[in-house]
Every structure is written in C-alpha cells, then in structure tokens.
KOLDRENVEX-285088 format. One record per atom (N, C-alpha, C, CB): residue number from 1; residue in one letter; x, y, z. Coordinates in steps of 0.05 Angstrom, whole numbers. Each point is the difference from the previous one (the first is absolute). Glycine has a CB too. Layout:
{pt NUM,"a",{X,Y,Z}},
...
This chain:
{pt 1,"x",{16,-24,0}},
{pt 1,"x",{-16,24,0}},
{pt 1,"x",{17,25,0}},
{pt 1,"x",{-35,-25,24}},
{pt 2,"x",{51,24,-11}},
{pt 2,"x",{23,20,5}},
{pt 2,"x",{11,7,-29}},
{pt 2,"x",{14,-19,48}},
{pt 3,"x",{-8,-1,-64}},
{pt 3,"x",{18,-4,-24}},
{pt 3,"x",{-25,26,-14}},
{pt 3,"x",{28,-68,-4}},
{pt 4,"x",{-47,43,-4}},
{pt 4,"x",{-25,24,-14}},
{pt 4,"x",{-1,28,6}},
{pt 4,"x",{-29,-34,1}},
{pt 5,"x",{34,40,25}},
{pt 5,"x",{-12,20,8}},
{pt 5,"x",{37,27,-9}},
{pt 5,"x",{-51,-36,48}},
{pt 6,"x",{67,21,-57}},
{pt 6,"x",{27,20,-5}},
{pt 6,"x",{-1,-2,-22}},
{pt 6,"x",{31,-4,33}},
{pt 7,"x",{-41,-15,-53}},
{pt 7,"x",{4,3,-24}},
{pt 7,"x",{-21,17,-10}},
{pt 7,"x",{24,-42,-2}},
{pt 8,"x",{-51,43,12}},
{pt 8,"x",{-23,22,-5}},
{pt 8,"x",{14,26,6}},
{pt 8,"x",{-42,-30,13}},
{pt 9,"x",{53,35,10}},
{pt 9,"x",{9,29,11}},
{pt 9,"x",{29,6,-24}},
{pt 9,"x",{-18,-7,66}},
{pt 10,"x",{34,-12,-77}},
{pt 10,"x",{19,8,-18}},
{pt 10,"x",{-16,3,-22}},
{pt 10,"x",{38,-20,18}},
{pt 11,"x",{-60,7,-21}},
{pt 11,"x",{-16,8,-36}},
{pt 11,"x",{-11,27,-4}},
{pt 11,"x",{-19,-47,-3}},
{pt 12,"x",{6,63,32}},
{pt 12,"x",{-5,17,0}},
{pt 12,"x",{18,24,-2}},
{pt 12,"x",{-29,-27,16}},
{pt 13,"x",{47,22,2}},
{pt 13,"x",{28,16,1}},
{pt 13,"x",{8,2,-29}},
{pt 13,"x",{16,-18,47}},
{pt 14,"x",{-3,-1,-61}},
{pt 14,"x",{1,5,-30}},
{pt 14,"x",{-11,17,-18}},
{pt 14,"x",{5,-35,8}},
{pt 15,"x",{-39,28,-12}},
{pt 15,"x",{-18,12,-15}},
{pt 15,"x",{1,28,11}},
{pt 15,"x",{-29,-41,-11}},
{pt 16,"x",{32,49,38}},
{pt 16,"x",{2,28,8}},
{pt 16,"x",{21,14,-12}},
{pt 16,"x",{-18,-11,39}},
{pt 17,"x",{33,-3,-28}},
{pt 17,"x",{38,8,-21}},
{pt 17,"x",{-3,2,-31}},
{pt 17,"x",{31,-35,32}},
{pt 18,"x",{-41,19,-41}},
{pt 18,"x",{-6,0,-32}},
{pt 18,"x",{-19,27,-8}},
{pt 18,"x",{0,-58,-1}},
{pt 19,"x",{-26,58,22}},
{pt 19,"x",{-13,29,-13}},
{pt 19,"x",{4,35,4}},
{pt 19,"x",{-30,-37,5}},
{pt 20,"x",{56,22,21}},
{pt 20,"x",{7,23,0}},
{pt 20,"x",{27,14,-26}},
{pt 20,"x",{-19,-13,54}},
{pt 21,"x",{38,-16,-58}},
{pt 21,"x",{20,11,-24}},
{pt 21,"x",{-20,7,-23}},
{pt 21,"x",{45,-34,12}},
{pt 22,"x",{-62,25,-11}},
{pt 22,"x",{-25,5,-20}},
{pt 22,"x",{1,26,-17}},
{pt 22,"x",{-28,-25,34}},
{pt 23,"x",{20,43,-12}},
{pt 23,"x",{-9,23,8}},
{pt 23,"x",{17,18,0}},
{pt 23,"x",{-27,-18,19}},
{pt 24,"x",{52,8,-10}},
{pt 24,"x",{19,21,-1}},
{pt 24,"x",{12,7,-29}},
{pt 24,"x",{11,-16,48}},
{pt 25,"x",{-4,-9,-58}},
{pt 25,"x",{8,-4,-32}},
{pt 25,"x",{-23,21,-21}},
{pt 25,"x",{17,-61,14}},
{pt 26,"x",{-44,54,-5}},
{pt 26,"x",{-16,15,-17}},
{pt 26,"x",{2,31,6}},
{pt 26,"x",{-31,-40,-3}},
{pt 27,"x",{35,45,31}},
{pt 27,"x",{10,29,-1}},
{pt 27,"x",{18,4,-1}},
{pt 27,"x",{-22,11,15}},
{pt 28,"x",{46,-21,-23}},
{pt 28,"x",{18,1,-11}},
{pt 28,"x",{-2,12,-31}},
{pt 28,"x",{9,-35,35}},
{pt 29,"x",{-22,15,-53}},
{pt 29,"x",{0,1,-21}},
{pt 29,"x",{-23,35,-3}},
{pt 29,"x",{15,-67,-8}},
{pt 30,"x",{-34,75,25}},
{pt 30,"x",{-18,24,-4}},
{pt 30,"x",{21,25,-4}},
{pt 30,"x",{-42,-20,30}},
{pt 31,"x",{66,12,-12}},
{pt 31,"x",{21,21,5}},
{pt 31,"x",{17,13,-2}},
{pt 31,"x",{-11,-12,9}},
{pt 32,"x",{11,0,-41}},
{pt 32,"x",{30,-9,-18}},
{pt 32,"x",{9,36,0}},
{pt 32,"x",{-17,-53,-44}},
{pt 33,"x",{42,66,41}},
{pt 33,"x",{4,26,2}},
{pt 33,"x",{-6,3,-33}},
{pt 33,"x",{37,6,48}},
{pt 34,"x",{-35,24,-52}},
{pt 34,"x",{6,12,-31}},
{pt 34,"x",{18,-5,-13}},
{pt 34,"x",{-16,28,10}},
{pt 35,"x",{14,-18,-35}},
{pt 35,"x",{27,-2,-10}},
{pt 35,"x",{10,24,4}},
{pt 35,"x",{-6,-33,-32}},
{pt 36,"x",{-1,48,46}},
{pt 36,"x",{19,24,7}},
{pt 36,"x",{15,-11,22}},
{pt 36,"x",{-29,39,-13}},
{pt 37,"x",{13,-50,33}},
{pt 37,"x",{6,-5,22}},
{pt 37,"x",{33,-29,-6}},
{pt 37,"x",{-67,20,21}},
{pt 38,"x",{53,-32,-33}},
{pt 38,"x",{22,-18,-16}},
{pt 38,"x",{27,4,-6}},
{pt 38,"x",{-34,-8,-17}},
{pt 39,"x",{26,27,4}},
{pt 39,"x",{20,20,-13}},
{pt 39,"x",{33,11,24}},
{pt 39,"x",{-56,21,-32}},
{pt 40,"x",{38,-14,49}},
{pt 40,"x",{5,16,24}},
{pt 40,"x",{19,-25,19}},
{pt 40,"x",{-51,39,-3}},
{pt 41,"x",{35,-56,7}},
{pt 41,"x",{10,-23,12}},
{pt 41,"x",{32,-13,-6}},
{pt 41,"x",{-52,-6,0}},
{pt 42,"x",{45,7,-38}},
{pt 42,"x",{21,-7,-12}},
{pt 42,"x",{22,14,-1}},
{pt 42,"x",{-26,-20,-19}},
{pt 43,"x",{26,52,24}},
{pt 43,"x",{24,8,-4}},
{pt 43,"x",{7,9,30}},
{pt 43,"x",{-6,12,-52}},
{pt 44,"x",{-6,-16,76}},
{pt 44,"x",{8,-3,20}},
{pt 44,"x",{26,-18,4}},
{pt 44,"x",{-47,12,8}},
{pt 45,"x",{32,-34,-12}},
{pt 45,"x",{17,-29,-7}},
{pt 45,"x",{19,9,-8}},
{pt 45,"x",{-29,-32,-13}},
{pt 46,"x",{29,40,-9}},
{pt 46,"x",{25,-2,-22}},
{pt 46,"x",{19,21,19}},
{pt 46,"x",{-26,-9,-58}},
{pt 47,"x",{22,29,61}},
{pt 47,"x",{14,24,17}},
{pt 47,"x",{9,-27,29}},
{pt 47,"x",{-38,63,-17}},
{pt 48,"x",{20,-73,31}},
{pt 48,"x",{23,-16,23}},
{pt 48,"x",{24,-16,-13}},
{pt 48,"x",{-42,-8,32}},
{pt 49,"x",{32,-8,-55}},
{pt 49,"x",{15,-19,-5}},
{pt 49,"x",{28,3,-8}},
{pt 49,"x",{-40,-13,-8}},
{pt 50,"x",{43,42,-13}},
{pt 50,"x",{20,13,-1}},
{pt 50,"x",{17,20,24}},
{pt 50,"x",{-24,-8,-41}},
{pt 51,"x",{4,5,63}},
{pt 51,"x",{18,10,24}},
{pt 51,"x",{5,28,-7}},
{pt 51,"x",{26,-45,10}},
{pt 52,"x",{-53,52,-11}},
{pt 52,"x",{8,33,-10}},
{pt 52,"x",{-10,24,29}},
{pt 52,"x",{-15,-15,-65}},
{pt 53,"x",{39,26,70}},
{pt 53,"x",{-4,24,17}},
{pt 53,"x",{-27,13,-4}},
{pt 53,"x",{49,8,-3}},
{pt 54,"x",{-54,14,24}},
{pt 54,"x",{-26,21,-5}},
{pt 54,"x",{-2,21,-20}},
{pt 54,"x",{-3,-6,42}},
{pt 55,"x",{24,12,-43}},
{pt 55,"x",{5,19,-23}},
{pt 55,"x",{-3,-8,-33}},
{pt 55,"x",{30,15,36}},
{pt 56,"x",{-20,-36,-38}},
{pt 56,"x",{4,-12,-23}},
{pt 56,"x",{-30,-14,0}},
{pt 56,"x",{58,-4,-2}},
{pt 57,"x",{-63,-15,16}},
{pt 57,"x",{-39,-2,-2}},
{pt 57,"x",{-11,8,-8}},
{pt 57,"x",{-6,-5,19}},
{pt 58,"x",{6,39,-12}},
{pt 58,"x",{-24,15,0}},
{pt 58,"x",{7,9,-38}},
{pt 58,"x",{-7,22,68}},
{pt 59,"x",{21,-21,-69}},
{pt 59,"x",{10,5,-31}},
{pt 59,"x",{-10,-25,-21}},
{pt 59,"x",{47,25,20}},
{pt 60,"x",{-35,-47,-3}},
{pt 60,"x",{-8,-23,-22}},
{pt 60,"x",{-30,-16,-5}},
{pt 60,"x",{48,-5,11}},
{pt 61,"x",{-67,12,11}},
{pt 61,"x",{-12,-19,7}},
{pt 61,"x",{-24,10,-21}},
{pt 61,"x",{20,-14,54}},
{pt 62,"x",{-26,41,-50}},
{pt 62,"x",{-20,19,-29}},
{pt 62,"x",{20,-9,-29}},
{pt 62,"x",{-20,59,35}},
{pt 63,"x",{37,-57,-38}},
{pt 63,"x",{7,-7,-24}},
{pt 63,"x",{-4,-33,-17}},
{pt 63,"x",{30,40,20}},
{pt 64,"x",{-27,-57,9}},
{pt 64,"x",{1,-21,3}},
{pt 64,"x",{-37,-14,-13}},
{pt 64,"x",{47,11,44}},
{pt 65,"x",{-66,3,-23}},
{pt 65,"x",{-21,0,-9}},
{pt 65,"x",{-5,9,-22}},
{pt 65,"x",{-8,-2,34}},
{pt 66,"x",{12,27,-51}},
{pt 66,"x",{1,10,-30}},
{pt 66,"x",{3,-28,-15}},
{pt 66,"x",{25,51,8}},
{pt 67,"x",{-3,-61,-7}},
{pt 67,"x",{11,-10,-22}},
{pt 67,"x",{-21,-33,-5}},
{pt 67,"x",{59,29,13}},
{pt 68,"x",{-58,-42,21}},
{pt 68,"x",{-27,-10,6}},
{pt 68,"x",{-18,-1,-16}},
{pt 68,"x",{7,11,33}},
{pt 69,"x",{-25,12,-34}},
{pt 69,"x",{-24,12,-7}},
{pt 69,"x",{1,2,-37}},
{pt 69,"x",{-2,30,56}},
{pt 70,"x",{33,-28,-61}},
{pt 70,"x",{-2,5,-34}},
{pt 70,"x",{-3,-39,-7}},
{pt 70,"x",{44,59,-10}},
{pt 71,"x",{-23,-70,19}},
{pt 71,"x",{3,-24,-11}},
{pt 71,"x",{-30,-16,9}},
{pt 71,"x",{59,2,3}},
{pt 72,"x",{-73,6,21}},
{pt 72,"x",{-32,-25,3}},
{pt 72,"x",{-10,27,-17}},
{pt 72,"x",{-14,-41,60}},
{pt 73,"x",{17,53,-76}},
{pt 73,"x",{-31,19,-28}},
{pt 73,"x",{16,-23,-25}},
{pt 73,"x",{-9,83,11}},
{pt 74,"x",{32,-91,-5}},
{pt 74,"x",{4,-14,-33}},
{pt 74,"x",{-9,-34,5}},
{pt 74,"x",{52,36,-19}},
{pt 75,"x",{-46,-44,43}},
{pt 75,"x",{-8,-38,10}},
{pt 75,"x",{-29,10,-18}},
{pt 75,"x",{23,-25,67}},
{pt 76,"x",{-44,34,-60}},
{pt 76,"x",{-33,-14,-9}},
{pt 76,"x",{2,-1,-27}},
{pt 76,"x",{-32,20,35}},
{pt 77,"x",{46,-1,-49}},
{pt 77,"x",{5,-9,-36}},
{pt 77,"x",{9,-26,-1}},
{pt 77,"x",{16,44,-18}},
{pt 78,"x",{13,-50,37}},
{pt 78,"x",{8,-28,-8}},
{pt 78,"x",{-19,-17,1}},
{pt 78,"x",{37,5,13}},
{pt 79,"x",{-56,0,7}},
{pt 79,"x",{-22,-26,11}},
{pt 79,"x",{-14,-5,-14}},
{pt 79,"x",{-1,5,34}},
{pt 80,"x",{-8,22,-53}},
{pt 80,"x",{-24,-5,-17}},
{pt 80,"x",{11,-10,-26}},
{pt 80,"x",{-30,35,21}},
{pt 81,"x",{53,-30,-33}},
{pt 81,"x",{11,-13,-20}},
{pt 81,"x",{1,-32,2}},
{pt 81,"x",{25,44,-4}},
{pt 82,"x",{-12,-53,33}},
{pt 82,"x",{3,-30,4}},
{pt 82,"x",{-30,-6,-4}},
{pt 82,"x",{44,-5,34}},
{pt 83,"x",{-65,18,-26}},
{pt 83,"x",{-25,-17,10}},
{pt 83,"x",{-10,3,-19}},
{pt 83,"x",{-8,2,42}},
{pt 84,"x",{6,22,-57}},
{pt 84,"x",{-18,7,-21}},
{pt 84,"x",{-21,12,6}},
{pt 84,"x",{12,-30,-20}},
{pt 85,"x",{-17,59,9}},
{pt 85,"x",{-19,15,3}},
{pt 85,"x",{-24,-13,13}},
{pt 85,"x",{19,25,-35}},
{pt 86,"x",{-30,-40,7}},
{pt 86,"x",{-26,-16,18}},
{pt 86,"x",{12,-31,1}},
{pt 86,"x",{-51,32,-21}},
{pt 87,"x",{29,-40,47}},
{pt 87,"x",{13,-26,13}},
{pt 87,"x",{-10,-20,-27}},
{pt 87,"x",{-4,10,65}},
{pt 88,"x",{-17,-11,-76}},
{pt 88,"x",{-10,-13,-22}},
{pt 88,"x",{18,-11,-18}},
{pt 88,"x",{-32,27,5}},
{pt 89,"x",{47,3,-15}},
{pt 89,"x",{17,7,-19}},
{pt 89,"x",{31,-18,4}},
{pt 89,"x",{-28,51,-2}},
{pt 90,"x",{29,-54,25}},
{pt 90,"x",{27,-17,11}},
{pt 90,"x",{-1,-31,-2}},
{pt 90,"x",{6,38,33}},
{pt 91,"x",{-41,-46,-34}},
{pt 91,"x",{5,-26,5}},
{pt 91,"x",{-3,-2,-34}},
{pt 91,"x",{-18,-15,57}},
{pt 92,"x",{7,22,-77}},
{pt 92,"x",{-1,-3,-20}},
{pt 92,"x",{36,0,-20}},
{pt 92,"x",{-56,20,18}},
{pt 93,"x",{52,-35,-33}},
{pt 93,"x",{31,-3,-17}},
{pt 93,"x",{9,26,-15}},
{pt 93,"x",{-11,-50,-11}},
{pt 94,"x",{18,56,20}},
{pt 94,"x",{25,30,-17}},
{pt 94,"x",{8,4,-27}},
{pt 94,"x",{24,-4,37}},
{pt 95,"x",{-28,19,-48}},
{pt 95,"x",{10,-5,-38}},
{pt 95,"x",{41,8,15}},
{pt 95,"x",{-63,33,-53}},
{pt 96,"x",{74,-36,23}},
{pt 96,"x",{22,7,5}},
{pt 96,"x",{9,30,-2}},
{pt 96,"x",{4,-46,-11}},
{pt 97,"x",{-28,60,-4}},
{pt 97,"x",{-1,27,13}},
{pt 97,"x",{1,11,26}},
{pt 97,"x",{-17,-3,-31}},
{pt 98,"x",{3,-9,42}},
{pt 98,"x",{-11,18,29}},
{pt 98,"x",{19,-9,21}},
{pt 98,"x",{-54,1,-9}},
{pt 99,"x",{72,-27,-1}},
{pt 99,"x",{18,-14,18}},
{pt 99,"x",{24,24,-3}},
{pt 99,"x",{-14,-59,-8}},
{pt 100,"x",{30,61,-14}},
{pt 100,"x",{12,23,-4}},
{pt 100,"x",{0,21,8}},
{pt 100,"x",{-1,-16,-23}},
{pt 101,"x",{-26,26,13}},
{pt 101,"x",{-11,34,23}},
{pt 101,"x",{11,-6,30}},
{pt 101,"x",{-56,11,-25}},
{pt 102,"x",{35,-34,36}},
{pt 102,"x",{7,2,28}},
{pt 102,"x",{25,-1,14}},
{pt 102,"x",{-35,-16,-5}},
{pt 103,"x",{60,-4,-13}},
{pt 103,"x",{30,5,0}},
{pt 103,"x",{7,29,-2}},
{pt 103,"x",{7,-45,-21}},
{pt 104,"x",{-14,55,8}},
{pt 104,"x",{11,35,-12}},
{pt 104,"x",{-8,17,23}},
{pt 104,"x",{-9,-1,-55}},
{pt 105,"x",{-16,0,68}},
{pt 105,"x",{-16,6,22}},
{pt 105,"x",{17,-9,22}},
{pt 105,"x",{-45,-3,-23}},
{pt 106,"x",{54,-13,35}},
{pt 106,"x",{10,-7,18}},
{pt 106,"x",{37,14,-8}},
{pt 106,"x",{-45,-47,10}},
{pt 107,"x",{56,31,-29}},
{pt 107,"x",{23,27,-3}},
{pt 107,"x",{5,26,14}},
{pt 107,"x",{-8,-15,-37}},
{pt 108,"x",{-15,29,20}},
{pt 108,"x",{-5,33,3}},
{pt 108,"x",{-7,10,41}},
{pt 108,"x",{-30,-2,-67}},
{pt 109,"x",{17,-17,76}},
{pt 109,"x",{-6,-7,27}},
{pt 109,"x",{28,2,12}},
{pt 109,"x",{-43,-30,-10}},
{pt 110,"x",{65,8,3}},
{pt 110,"x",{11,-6,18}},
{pt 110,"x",{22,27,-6}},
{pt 110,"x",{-15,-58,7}},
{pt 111,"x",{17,64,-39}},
{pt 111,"x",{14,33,4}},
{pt 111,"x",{-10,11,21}},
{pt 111,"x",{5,12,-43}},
{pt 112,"x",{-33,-4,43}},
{pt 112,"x",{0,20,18}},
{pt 112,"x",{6,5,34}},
{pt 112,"x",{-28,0,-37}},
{pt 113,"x",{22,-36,51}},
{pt 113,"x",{11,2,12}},
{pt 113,"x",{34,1,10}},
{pt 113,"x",{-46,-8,-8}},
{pt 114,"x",{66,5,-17}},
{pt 114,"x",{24,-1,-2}},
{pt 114,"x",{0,29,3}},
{pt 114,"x",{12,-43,-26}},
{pt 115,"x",{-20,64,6}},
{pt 115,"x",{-2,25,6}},
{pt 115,"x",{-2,8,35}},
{pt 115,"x",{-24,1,-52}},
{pt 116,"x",{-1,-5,67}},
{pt 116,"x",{-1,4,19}},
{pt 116,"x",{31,-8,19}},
{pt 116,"x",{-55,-4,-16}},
{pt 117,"x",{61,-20,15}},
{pt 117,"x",{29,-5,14}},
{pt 117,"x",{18,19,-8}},
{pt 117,"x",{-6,-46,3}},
{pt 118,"x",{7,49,-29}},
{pt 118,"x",{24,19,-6}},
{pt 118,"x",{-7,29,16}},
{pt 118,"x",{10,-24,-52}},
{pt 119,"x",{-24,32,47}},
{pt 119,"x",{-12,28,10}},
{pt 119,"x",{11,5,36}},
{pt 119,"x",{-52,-9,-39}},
{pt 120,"x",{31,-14,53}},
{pt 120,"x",{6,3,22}},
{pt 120,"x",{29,-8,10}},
{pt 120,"x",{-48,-2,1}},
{pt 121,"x",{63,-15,-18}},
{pt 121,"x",{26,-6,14}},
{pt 121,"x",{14,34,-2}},
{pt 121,"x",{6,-63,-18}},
{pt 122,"x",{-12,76,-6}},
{pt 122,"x",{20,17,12}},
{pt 122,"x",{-10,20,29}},
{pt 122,"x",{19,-1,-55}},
{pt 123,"x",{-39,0,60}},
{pt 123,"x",{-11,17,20}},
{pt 123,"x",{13,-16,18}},
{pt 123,"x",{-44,21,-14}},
{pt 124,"x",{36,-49,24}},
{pt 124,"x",{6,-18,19}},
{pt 124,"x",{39,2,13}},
{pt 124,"x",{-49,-33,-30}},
{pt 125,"x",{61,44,0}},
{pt 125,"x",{32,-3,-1}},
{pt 125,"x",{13,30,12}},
{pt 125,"x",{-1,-37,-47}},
{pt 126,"x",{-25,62,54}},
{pt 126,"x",{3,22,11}},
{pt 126,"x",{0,-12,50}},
{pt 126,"x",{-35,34,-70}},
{pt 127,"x",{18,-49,62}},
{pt 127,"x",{-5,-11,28}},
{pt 127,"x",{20,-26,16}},
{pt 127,"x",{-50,16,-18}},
{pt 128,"x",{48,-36,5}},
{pt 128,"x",{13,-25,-5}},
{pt 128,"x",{19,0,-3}},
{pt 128,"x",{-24,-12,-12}},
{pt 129,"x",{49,-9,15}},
{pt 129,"x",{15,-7,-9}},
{pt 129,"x",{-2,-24,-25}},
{pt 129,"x",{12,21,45}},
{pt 130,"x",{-1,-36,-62}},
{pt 130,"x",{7,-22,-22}},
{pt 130,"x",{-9,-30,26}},
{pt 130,"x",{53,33,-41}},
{pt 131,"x",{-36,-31,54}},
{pt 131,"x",{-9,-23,17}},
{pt 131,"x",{-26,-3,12}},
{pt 131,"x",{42,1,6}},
{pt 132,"x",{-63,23,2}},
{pt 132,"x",{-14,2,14}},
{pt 132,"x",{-29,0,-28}},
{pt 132,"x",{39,25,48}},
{pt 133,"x",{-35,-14,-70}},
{pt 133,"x",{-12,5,-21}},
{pt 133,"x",{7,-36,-10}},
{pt 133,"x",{6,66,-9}},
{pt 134,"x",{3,-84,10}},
{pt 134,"x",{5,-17,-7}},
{pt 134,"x",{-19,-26,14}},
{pt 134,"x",{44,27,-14}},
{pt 135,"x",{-42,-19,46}},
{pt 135,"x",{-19,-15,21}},
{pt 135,"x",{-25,10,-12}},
{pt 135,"x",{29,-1,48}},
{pt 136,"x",{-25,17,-55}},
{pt 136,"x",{-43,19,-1}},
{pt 136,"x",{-3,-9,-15}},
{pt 136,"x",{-10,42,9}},
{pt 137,"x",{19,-52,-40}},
{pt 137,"x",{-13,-19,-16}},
{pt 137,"x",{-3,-22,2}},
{pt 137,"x",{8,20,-19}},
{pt 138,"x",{16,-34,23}},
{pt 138,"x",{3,-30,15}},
{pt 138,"x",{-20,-5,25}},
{pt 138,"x",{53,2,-13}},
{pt 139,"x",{-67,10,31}},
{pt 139,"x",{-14,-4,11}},
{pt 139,"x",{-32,7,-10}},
{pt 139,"x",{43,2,28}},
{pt 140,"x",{-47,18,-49}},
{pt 140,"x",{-19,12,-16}},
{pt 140,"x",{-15,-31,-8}},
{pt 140,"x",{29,51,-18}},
{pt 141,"x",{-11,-65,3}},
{pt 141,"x",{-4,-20,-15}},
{pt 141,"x",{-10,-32,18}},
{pt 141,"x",{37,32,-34}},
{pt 142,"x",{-18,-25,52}},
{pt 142,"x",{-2,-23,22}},
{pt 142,"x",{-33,-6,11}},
{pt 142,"x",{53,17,16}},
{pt 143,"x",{-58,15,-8}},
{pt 143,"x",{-30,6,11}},
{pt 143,"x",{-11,-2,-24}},
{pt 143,"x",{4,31,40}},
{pt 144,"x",{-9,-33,-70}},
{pt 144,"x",{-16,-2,-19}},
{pt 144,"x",{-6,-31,0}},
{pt 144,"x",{18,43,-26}},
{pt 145,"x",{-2,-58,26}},
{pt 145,"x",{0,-27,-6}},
{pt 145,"x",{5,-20,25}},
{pt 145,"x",{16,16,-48}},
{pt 146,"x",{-19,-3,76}},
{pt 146,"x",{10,-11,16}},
{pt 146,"x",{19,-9,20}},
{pt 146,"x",{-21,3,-26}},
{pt 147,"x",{31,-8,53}},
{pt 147,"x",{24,-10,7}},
{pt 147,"x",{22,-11,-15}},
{pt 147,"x",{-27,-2,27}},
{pt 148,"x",{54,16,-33}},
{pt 148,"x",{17,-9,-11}},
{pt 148,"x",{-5,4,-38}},
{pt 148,"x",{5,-31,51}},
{pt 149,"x",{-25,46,-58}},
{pt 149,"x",{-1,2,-33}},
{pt 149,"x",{-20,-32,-6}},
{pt 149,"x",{61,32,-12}},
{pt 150,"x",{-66,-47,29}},
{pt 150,"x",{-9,-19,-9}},
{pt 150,"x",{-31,5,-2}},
{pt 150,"x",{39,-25,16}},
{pt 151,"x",{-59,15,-29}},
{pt 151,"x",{-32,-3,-3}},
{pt 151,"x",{-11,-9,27}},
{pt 151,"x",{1,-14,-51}},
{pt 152,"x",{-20,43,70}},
{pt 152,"x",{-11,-25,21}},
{pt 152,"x",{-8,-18,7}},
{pt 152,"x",{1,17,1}},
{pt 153,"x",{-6,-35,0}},
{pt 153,"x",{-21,-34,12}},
{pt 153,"x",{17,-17,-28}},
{pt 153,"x",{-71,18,21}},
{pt 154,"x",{101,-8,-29}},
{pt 154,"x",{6,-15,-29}},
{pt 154,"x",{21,-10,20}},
{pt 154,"x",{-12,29,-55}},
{pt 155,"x",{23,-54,56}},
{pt 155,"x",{29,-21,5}},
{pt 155,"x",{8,1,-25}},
{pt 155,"x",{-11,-37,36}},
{pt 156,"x",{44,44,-37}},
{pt 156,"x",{14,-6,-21}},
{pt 156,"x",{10,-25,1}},
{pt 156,"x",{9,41,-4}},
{pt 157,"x",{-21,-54,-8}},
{pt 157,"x",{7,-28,-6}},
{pt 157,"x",{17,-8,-27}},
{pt 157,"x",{-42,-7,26}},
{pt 158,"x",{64,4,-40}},
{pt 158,"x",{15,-8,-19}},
{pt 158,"x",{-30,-20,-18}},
{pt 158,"x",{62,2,33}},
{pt 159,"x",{-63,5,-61}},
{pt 159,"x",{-19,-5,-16}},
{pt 159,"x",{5,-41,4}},
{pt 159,"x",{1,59,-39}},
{pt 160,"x",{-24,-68,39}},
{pt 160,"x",{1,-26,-4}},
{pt 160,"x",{10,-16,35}},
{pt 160,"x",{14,13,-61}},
{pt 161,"x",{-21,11,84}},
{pt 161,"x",{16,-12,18}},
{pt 161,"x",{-22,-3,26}},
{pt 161,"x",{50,22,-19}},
{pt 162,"x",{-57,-39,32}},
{pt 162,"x",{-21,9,22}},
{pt 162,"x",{14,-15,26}},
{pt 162,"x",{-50,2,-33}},
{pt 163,"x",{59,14,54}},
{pt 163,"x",{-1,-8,24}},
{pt 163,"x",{25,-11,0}},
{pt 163,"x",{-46,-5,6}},
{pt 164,"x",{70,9,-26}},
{pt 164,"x",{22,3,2}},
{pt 164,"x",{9,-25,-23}},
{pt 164,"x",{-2,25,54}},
{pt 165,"x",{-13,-41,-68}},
{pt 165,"x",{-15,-30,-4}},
{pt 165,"x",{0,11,-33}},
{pt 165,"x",{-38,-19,54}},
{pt 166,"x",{45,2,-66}},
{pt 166,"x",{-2,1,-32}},
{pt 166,"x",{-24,-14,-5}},
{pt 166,"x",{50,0,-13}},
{pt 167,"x",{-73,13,-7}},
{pt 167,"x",{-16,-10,-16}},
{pt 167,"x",{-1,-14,-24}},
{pt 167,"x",{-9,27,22}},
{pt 168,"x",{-2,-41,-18}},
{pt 168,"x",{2,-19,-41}},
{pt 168,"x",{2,22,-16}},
{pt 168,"x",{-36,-42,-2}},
{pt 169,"x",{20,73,8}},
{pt 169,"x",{14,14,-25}},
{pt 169,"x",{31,6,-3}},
{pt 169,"x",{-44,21,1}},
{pt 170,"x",{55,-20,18}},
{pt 170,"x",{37,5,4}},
{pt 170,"x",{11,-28,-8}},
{pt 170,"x",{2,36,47}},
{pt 171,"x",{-15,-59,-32}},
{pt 171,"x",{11,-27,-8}},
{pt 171,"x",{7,-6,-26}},
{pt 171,"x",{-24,-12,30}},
{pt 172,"x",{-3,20,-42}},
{pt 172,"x",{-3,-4,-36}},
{pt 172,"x",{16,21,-20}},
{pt 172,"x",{-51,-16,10}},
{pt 173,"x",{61,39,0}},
{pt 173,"x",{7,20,-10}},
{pt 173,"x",{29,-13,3}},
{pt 173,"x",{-40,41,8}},
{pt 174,"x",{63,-51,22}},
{pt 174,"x",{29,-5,2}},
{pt 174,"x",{1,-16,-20}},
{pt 174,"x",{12,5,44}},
{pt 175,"x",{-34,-26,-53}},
{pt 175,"x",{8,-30,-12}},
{pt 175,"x",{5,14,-22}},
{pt 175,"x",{-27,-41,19}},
C-alpha cells in the first residue's frame, strides 16, 4: 500500500513538474525580444567578447549595430531567392531560365553584402585593431551558423561514417 501510495504522489509530482516547464516554455516563446532588441544583445556580446574598454564600446557598439542592421535588410532577399517568391512556385520544376536569374540574383545579393563588409571594415579599422576586427568576424560567423562555425543540432560526422563505424556505403566505395 505504501509502494502505491509513493508511486501515485511521484506521478503527481511529475505531471505538476511537466505543466509547469509547460508554461514556462510557452511564455517563453510569447517573449521572444525584437530584432532591435536582438540587434542590441548581439553587439553587446560582440563588444565583451573582444574585451573592449568603455570608451571604445561606446564607439563601437552603434556602429556595430549599423552594420547589423545593413547586412539582416540584405538576408530576406537571400531567403526569398532560396525559397522563392511564392511557396507554390518553389515546389514546382524551374525552367533553365529562372534557375540562372535566381543564380545572378543571389550573386548580386551576396555583392551587396560584400559591399557592406567592405564599407564597415574601414570604419571598424578607425576603432579596432586587425586582430580584434578579425575575432569580430570569426565570431560574426560562428554565431551565424553556430558553436565553433559548425550548423546547430548538425554532428560532423566524416561522409559515409556513423558512430565512428563504417557503413556499406564506405565499405563498397574502399573495395
């Protein structure tokens, strides 16, 4: 009886625990900041990470956001190029026209954000040092794609390799 009576009081205990991470998660998710706010967050960051004095902060951290603010106005072109204007339009087969365009489109994209780097590096090279301007991208990129430059929730696993363990596709490929 005893047994029953701890395993009922742990089932309850649980389901309480469960509706409460519940709840929190969902206001979590109601709470998400701006992208200003984002923005703001990120070049905070970036200003600790480089170990930057008060002086030099207060200089970099508005510029920091600027440059921010230019390169996410050019990302939603990239997105809509990859996805395709309409979602319809994406799942449908592509002539070899529009495949082209969208290559030329994406090009012209990634100028502009090359433009933007060029631009702000020289501002950044008034504040910064080469080594410090070198972390800010290297870490720019890191935070785009993740810990270490890698894809989040992605394991780099060597192609053909799981769990350290060769697959018949590697097997068949040495022979």
């Amino acid at each position: 009886m005893k047994t029953r009576l701890f395993f009922l009081a742990a089932a309850f205990v649980t389901v309480i625990t469960a509706n409460a991470q519940k709840n929190d998660n969902a206001r979590q998710m109601r709470e998400r900041p701006s992208a200003e706010q984002m923005t703001e967050q990120r070049a905070k960051k970036m200003s600790e990470t480089l170990l930057l004095d008060d002086k030099t902060s207060e200089k970099f951290i508005p510029l920091y956001k600027q440059y921010l603010t230019e390169l996410q106005a050019v990302r939603p072109e990239r997105r809509m190029m990859r996805d395709g204007n309409n979602p319809k339009e994406a799942k449908q087969e592509m002539t070899e026209e529009q495949i082209a365009e969208r290559i030329k489109e994406s090009f012209a994209n990634e100028r502009k954000a090359l433009d933007i780097k060029e631009k702000y590096y020289k501002d950044f090279s008034k504040i910064l040092n080469q080594k410090q301007i070198e972390k800010m991208y290297r870490n720019a990129n890191a935070f785009a794609f993740g810990r270490n430059g890698q894809n989040p929730g992605k394991i780099n696993v060597p192609h053909g390799k799981k769990n350290g363990k060769k697959t018949e596709k590697t097997e068949n490929a040495n022979k």
